[in-house]
N, C-alpha and C positions, 0 to 999 in steps of 0.2 A: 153803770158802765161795765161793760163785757171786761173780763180778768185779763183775755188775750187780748191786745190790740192787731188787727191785721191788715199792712199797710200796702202787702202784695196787692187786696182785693180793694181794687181803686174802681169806684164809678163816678162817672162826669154830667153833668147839669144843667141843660144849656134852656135856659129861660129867659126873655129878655124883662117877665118881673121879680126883681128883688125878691120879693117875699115867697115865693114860688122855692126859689135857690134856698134860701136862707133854713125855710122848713123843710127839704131833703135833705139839706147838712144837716141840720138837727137830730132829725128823725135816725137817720143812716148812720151816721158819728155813734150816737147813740147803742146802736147797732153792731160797734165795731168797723163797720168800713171807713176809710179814709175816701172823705169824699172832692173833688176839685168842682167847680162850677166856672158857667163861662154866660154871659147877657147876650151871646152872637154868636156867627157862625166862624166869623173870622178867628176870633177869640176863640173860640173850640178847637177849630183845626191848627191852632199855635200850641195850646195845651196838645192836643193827639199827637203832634209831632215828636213832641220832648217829654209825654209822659206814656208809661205801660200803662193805658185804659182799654179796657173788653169789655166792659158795660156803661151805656151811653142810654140816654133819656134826656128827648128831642121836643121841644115843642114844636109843633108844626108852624105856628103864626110868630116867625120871629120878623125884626126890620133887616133890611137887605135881604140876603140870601134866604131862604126858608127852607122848613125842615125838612121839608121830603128832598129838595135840591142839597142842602147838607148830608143826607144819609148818605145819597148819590154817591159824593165825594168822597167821604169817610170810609164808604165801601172801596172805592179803586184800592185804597194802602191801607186797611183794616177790613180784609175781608170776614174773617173771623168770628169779629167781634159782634156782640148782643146788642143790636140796637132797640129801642124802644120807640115808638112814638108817642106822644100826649099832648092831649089841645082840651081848651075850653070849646073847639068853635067846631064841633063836630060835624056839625053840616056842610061847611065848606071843602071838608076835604073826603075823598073816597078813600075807601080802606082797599078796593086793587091797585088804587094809584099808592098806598102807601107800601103792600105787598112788594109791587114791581119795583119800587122807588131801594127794596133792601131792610124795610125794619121786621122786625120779628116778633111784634106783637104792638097793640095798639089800645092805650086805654083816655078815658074821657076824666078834665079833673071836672073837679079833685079827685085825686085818686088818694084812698083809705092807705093808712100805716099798714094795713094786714094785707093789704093787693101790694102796696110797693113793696113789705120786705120776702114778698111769695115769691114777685119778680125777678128782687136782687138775687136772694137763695139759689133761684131755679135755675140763674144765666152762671152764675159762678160753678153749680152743678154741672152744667152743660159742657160750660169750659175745662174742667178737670176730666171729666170721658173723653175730650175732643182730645186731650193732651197726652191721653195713657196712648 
């Protein structure tokens, strides 16, 4: 485990499989990020309400609302922030629709420890220029 714990850099999770969640906490934790997860969008956007989150990692095929309609939302009052999209079911969804829809990048799982923490790194980068 990282010597620093850093609780500023919170990323969110929103997968409606368990196991899916369970191994970005790990992974990330690991890492040092404090990480929140959410199985929905409703759930999400209750966590974004009441927590400082700027990096978000969306499955696209959730129940109800889904992730590109999620981004949607998360964009009106988190314009800012880093989204990501990620789907097993790559064909069903376009990457202009995911562009237009607001994510920032677009990966296929599983997606590798060394792609997710390139990610997280890069978005938390982003964030700190954005902020000077």
């Amino acid at each position: 485990m990282p010597e620093i714990w850093n609780h500023s850099k919170k990323v969110l999770i929103v997968d409606d499989e368990e196991s899916v969640r369970s191994l970005f906490e790990d992974v990330l934790t690991e890492e040092g990020y404090a990480v929140l997860s959410a199985e929905g969008g409703s759930q999400a956007l209750d966590i974004l309400k009441s927590e400082k989150i700027e990096v978000i990692f969306l499955d696209l095929k959730l129940f109800g609302i889904n992730g590109i309609e999620l981004c949607r939302e998360i964009r009106r009052f988190k314009p800012s922030s880093i989204i990501y999209a990620m789907t097993g079911w790559g064909a069903l969804y376009d990457i202009d629709e995911c562009r237009e829809a607001g994510f920032d990048d677009y990966f296929r799982k599983p997606i590798t420890n060394e792609v997710l923490f390139k990610a997280v790194a890069d978005a938390f980068e982003k964030l700190e220029r954005w902020a000077k």
